[in-house]
C-alpha positions as CSV (number, residue, x, y, z in Angstrom):
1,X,-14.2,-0.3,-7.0
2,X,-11.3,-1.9,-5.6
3,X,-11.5,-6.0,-5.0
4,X,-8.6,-8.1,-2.8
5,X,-7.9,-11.1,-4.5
6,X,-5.4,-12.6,-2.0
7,X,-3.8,-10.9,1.2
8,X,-0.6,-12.4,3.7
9,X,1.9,-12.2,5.4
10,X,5.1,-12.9,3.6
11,X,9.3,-12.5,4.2
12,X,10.9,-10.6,1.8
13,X,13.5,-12.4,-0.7
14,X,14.4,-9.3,-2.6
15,X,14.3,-5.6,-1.4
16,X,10.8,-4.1,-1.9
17,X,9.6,-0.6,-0.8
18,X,6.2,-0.1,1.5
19,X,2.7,1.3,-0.1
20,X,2.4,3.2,2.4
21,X,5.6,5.1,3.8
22,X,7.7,4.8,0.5
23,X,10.5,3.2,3.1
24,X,12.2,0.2,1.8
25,X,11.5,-3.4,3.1
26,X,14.5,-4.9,3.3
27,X,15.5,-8.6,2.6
28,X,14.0,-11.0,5.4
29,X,11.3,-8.6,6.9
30,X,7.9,-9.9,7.4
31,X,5.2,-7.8,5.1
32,X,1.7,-7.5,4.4
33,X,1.2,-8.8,0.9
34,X,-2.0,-8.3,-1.0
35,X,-3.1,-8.7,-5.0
36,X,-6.8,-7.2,-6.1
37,X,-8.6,-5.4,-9.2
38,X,-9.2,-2.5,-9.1
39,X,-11.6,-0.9,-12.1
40,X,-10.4,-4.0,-14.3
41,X,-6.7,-3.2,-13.6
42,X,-4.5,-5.8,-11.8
43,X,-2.4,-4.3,-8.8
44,X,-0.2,-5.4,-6.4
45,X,1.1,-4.2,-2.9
46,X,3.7,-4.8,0.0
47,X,3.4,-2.9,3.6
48,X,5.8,-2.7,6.2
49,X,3.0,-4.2,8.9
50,X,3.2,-0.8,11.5
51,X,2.0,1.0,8.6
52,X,-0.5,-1.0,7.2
53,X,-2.3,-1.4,10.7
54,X,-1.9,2.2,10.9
55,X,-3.6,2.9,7.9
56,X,-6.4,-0.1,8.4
57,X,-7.1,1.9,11.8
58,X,-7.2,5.4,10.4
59,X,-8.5,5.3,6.2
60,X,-11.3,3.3,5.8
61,X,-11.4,1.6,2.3
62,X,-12.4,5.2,-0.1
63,X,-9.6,6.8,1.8
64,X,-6.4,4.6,0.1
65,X,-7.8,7.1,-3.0
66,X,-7.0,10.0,-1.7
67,X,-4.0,9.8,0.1
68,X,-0.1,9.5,-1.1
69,X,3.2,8.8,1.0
70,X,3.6,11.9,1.7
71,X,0.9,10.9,4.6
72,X,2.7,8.5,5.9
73,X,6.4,9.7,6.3
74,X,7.5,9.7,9.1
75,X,8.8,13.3,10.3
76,X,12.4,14.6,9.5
77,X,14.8,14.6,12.6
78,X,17.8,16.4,13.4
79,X,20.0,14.1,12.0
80,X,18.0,13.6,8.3
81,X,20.2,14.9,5.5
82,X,18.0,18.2,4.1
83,X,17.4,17.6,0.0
């Protein structure tokens, strides 16, 4: 069972990348911030804020489980390089 300790909104000082989409949050972007336990393990997590009221709106709370990033991306256009 998963506990927040503390959630916010912050501005980045440093390049961080989002939870959610994998996508980089760059320096000077507001973020969702938020610190919790979960199973007696200490995490920690940023969010660009489109995606985390995107996920709010469609996981509820068991869901964050069993998900990844790969959920989130957003789709490849024309102009993506192919890896």
């Amino acid at each position: 069972m998963s506990t927040v300790l503390t959630s916010s909104t912050r501005v980045a000082h440093k390049p961080h990348h989002c939870y959610y989409c994998g996508e980089s949050i760059a320096i000077g972007d507001k973020h969702e911030y938020r610190t919790g336990v979960n199973y007696g393990d200490f995490w920690t997590m940023r969010a660009h804020p489109e995606c985390d009221a995107w996920a709010n709106e469609h996981w509820d709370s068991g869901d964050y489980e069993c998900h990844s990033q790969v959920d989130m991306r957003r789709p490849m256009t024309a102009f993506d390089p192919v890896i």
